[in-house]
C-alpha distance (Angstrom), angle and dihedral (degrees) to the residues before:
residue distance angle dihedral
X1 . . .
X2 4.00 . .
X3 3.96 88.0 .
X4 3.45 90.6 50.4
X5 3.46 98.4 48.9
X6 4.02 91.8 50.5
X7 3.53 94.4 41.7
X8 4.24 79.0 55.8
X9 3.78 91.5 56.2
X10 3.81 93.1 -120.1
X11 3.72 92.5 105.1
X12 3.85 126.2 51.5
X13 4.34 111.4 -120.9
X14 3.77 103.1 -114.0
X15 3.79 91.5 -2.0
X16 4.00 90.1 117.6
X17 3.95 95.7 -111.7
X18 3.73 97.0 -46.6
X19 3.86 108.8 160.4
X20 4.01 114.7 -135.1
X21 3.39 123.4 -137.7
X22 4.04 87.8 -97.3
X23 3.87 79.8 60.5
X24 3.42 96.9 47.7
X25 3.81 94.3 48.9
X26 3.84 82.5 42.6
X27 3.64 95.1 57.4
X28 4.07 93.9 61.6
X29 3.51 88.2 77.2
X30 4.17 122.8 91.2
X31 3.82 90.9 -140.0
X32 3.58 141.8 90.2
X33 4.06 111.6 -81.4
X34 4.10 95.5 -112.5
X35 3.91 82.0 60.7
X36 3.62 100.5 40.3
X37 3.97 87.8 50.5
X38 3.83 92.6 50.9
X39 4.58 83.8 52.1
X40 3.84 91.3 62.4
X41 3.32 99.0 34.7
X42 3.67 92.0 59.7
X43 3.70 86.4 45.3
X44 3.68 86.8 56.8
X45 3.40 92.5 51.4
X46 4.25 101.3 49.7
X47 3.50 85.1 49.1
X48 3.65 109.7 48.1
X49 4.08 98.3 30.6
X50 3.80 92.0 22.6
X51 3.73 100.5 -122.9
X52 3.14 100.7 171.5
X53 4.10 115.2 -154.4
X54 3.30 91.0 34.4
X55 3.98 108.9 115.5
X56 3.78 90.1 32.6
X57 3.48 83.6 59.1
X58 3.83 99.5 42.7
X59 3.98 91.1 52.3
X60 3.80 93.6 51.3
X61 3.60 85.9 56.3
X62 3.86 98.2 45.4
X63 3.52 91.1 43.4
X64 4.17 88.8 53.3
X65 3.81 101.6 42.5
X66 3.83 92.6 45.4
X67 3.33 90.3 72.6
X68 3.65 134.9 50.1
X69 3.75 127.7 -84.7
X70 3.67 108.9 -77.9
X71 3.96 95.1 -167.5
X72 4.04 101.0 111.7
X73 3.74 114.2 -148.0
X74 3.82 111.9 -161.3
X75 3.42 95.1 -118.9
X76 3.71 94.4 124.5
X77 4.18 103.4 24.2
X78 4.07 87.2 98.7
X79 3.82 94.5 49.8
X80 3.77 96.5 111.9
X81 3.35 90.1 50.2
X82 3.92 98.9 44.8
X83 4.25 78.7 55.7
X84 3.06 95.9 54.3
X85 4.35 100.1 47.4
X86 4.05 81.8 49.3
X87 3.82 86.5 57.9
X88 3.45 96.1 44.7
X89 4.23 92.6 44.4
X90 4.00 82.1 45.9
X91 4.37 89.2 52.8
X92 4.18 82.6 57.4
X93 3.45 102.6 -105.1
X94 4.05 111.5 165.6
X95 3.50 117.2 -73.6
X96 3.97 95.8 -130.2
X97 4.02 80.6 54.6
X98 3.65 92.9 50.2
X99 3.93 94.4 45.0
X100 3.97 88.7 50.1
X101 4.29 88.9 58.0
X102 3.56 86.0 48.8
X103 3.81 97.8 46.6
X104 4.28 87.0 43.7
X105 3.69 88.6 46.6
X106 4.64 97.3 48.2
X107 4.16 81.0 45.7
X108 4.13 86.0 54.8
X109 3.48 98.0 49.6
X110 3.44 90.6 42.3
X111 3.06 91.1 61.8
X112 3.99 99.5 43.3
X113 3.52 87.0 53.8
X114 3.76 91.2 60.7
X115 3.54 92.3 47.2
X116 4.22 92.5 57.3
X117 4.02 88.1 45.6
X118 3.59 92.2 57.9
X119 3.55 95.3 40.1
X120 3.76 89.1 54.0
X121 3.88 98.4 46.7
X122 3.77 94.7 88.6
X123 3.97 91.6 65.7
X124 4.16 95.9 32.5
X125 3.85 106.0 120.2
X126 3.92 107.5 -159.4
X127 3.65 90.5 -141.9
X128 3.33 108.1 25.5
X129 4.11 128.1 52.9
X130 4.23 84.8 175.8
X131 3.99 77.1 59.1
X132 3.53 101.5 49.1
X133 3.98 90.2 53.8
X134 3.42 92.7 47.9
X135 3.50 97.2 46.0
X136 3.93 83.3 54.4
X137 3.75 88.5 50.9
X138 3.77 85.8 57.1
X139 3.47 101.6 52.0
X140 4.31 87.6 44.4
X141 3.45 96.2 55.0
X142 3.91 97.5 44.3
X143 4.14 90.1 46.1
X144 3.80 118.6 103.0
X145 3.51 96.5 -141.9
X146 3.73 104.2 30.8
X147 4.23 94.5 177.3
X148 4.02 89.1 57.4
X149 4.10 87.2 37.9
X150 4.37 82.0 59.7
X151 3.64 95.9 45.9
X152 3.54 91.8 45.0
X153 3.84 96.0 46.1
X154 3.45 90.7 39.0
X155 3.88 88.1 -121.9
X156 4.01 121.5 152.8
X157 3.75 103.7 -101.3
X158 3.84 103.5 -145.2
X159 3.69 92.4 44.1
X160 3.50 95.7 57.1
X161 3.79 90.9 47.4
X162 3.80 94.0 54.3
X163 3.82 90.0 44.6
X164 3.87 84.1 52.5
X165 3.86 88.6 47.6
X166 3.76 93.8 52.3
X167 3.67 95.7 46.0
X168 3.96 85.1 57.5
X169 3.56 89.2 52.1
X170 3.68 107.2 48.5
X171 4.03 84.9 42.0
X172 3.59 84.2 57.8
X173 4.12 99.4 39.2
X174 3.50 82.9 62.8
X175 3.59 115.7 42.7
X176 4.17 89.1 44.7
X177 3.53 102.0 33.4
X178 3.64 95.8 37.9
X179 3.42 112.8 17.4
X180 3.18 102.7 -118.9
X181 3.83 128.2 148.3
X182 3.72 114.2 -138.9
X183 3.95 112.9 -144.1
X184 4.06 132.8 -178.1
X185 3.78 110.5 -129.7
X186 3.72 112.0 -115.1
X187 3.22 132.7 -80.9
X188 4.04 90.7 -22.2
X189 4.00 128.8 105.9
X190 4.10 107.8 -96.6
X191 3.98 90.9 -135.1
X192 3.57 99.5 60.6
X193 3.80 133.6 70.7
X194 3.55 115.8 37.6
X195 3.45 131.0 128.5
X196 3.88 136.0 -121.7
X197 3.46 117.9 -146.5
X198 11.37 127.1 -168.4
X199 3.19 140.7 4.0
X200 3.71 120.1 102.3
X201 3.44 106.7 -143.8
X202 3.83 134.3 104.9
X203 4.11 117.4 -93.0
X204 3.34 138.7 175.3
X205 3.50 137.6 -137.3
X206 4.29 130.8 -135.3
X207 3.10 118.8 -83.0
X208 3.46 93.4 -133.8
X209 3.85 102.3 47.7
X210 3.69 112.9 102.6
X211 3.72 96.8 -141.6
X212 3.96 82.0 87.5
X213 4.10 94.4 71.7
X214 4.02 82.4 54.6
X215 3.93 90.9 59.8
X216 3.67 84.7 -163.1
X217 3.95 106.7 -175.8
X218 3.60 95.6 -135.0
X219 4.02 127.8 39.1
X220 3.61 136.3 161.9
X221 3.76 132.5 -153.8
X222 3.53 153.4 -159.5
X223 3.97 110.0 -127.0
X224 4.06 141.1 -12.8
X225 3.47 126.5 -110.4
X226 3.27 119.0 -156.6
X227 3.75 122.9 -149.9
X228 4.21 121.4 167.5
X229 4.12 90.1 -101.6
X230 3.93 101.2 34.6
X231 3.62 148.5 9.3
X232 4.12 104.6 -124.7
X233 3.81 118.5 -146.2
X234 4.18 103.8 -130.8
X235 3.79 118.8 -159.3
X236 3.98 98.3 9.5
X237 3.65 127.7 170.5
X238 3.82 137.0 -172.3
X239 3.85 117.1 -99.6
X240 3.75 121.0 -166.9
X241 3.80 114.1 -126.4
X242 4.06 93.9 -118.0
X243 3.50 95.7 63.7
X244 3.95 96.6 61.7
X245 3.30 87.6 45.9
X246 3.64 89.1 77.0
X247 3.47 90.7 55.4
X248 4.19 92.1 45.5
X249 3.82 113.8 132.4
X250 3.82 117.3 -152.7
X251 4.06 114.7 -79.2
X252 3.34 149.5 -175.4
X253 3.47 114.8 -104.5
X254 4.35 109.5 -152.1
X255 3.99 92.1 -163.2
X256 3.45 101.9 51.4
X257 3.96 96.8 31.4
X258 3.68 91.9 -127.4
X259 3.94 146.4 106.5
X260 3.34 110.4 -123.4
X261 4.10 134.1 -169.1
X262 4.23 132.0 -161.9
X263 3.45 115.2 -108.8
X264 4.19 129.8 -172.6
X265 3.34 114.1 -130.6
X266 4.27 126.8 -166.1
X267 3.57 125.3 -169.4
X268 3.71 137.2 -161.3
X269 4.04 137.7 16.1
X270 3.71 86.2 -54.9
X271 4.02 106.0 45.0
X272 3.56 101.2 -118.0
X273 3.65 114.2 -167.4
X274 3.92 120.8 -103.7
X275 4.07 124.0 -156.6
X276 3.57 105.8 -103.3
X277 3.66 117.7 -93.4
X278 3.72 132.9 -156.6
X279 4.02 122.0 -124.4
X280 3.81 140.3 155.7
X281 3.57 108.0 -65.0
X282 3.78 92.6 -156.5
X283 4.21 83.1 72.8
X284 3.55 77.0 67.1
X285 3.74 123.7 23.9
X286 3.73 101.1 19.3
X287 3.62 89.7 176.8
X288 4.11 98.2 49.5
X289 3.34 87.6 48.9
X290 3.91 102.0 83.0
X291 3.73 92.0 36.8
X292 4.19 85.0 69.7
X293 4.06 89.1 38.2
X294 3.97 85.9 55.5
X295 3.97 101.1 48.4
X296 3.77 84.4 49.9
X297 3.51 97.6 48.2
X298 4.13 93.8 46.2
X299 4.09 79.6 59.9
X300 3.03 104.0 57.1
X301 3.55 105.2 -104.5
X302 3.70 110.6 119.0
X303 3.81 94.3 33.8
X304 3.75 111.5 32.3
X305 3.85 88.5 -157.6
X306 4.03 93.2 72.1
X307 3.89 87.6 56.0
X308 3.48 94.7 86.3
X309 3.77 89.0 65.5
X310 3.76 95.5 67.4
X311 3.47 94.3 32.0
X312 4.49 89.7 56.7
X313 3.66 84.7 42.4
X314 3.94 95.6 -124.1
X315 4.07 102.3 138.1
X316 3.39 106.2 108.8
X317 3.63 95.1 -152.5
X318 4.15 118.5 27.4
X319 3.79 115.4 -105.0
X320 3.82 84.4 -127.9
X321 3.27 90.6 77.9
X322 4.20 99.8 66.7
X323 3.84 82.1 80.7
X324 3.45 107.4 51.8
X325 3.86 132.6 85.3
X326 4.27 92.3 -108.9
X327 4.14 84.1 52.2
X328 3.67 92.8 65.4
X329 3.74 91.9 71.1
X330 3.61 101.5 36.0
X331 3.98 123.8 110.2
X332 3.76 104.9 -127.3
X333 3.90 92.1 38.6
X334 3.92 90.8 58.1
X335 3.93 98.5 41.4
X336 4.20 82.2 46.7
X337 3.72 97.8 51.8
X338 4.16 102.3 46.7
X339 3.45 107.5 69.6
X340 4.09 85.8 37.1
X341 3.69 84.5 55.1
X342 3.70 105.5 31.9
X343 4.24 85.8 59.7
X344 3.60 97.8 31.5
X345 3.75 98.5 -108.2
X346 3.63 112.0 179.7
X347 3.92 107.3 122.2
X348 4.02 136.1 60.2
X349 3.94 84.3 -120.1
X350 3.91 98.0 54.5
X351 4.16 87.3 39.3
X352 3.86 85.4 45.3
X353 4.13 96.0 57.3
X354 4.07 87.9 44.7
X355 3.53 93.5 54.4
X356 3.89 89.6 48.9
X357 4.13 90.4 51.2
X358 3.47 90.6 38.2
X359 4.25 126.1 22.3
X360 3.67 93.9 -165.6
X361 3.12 98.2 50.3
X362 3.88 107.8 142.1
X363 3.62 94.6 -14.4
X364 3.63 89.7 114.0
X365 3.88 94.7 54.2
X366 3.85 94.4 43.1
X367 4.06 87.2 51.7
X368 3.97 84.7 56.2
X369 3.74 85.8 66.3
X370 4.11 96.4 61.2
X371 3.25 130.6 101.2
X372 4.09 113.7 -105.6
X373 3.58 114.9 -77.6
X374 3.91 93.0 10.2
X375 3.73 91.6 95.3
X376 3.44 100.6 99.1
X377 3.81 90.1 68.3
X378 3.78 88.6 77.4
X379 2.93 105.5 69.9
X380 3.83 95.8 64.0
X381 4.15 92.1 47.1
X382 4.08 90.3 49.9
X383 3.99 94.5 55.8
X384 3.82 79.5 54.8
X385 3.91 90.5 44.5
X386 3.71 89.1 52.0
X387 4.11 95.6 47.5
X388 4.24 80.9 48.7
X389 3.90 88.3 53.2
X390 3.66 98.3 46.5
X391 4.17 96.1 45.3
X392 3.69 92.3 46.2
X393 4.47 99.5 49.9
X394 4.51 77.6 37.9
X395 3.76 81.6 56.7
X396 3.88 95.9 38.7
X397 3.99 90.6 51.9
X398 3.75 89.1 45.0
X399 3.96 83.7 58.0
X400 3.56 103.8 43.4
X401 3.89 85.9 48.7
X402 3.56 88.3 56.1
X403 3.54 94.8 47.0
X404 3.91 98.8 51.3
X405 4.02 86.4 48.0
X406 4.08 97.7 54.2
X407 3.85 109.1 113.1
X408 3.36 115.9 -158.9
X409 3.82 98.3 -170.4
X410 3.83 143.2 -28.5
X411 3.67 116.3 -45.0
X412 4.25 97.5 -97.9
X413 4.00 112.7 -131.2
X414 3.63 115.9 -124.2
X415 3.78 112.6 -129.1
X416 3.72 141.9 145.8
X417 3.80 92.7 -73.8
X418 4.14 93.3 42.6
X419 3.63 111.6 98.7
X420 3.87 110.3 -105.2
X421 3.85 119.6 -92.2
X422 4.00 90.8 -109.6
X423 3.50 89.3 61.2
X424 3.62 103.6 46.6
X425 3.76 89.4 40.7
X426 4.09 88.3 58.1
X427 3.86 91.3 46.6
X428 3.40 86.5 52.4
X429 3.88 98.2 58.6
X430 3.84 95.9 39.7
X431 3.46 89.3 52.9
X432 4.02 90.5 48.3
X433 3.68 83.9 47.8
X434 3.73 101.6 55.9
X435 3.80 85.7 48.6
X436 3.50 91.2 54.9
X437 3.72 97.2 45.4
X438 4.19 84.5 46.3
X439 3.58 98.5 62.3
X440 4.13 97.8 28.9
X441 3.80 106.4 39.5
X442 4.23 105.0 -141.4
X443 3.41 113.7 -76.9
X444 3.99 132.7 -172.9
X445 4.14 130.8 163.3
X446 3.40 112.6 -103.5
X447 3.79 89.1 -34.3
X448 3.60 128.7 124.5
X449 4.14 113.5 -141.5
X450 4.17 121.2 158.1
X451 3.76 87.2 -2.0
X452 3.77 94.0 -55.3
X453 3.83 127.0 144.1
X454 3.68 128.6 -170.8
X455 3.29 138.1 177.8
X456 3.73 125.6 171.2
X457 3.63 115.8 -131.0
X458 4.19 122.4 -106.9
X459 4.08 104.6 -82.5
């Protein structure tokens, strides 16, 4: 909850649980800190790029997923009855009898459950189950009767009313408290737009949400719940790829054996915007560069023989924490990052070729990182670190080989009517460079060159 909380910004990191003023502003509202968060930052954005909509829209949504799903089902409108054919089956009534009730009775709620689908349809977001509930809010709070509207919708009542209630208050929290002036965007429905912005292991989604016929291939959610054979994901909605990439820290990138960052890109007289692209962040932060390579390589993902150390819990500190601002005056962190800095450490390759020079190297600094009296388990995992080093630069070698010995045709003979070795030479290169420039767009820090921009994106 602490992490959470700092990772929020309404906590200071190592600052013993003080609350910021983010926090403190972030504390005025009566909802959980994730939605409070998402309230100012759509403040933030409506007044500083003027999108205007954009808190009405975030409280609608607060005030809908803080609450549980008010979408009824069915499932338990023929309970009564169910009691009473069990009491009836119990008295010794026939069993061809009993099975007809109970046949009668799974054709009923078939049917009831048909009925609630298609009276929910007109608020079902396909992407978006936070959506759908808000979009239900919506249509509550603008109906003139909105106890019939419930029954009709097959809505839960008192849900809807506290969702209502909340709304009111957060609209009011923020117009008294601070000063803010909520406003519909125009011409467009309140309960539809907005959108969603870690944990590694596998979820599922309801069954009956529709955000599963989208098969979106990223969602995010509101809460967990936990059942004995899965965790389900409640209130998900679809996020497209390019907006986390926005939020994309620097990584280590297994295929290509290299870190890589985000950078923004502009083009032309006028600075258009460019996607963001990924590219070696050593080209520009040569020095941040091995601090990402190490917190990798502590997990377990550039040598699959250090996994087992997460995975038995023995670090005595979490890798993690080489990249953030408390790591910078820790112990092991600093004692871990100079020789990976002083030779420019920062792919499997370059670690690989140490190793094979020099066995220990790093083993001493990595063993720093264990828990007391877990050392000894090290040296066990490094024999297997070294056989991992060796295979891959055998493997390397075998490719470069490879490489050098392709032939791509039959040596040409130079003569008087062969085009000079200059010429061929230049072809060559420009050919290599359009290539290059093909499969890595061009890319300069802060500089401008051919009308190209780029800026890499905050680490």
């Amino acid at each position: 909850a602490e992490q959470t909380l700092i990772r929020l910004g309404a906590l200071e990191r190592g600052g013993k649980g003080k609350i910021t003023e983010l926090g403190a502003r972030m504390a005025r509202f009566p909802v959980s800190p994730r939605h409070s968060r998402m309230l100012l930052a759509a403040l933030e954005l409506e007044e500083s790029r003027g999108l205007k909509g954009c808190v009405a829209l975030a409280v609608i949504t607060a005030a809908a997923i803080s609450q549980e799903s008010p979408f009824t089902t069915g499932d338990s409108s023929n309970a009564e009855e169910g009691e009473k054919s069990k009491e009836k089956s119990e008295e010794g009534e026939e069993d061809e009898d009993a099975e007809g009730t109970r046949g009668s009775e799974d054709v009923k709620q078939l049917e009831l459950k048909k009925r609630h689908k298609e009276a929910h349809h007109r608020f079902i977001h396909p992407q978006s189950d936070a959506l759908s509930v808000a979009c239900a809010l919506e249509w509550y709070d603008a109906a003139p009767e909105p106890h019939a509207f419930c029954q009709q919708s097959f809505l839960h009542g008192k849900t809807m009313r506290e969702m209502s209630d909340l709304r009111q208050q957060l609209q009011h929290i923020l117009s008294s408290h601070i000063g803010f002036r909520i406003s519909d965007a125009d011409g467009k429905d309140t309960a539809e737009g907005v959108e969603g912005l870690e944990r590694g292991e596998a979820h599922s989604m309801e069954k009956d949400t529709a955000v599963v016929e989208a098969a979106p291939e990223y969602v995010v959610y509101t809460e967990l719940l936990a059942t004995e054979k899965r965790a389900y994901m409640m209130h998900t909605s679809a996020v497209e790829a390019s907006w986390l990439a926005h939020h994309a820290p620097a990584m280590y990138d297994a295929v290509r054996d290299e870190v890589r960052c985000f950078i923004r890109a502009s083009f032309g007289l006028h600075n258009w915007e460019l996607p963001l692209h990924a590219v070696p962040l050593v080209e520009h932060d040569a020095k941040a560069a091995p601090a990402v390579f190490a917190t990798y390589l502590l997990e377990g993902k550039v040598f699959k023989a250090l996994a087992s150390l997460k995975k038995e819990s023995l670090f005595a500190l979490q890798p993690a924490t080489i990249r953030r601002p408390e790591g910078k005056s820790q112990v092991r962190v600093l004692n871990l990052l100079e020789p990976l800095q002083r030779e420019r450490v920062s792919s499997k390759a370059a670690l690989a070729q140490h190793l094979q020079r020099n066995p220990t190297f790093l083993k001493s600094q990595i063993g720093a990182w264990l828990k007391a009296g877990t050392e000894g388990v090290l040296e066990g995992i490094w024999l297997k670190v070294q056989q991992e080093a060796k295979k891959f630069c055998k493997k390397e070698a075998a490719r470069s080989e490879g490489a050098s010995n392709v032939s791509v045709g039959p040596a040409a003979t130079l003569s008087s009517t062969s085009p000079s070795p200059k010429p061929v030479a230049k072809a060559a290169k420009s050919i290599a460079n359009t290539a290059a420039m093909q499969e890595d767009p061009p890319r300069q820090d802060a500089a401008a060159e051919d009308g190209f921009l780029v800026r890499p994106v905050a680490l």
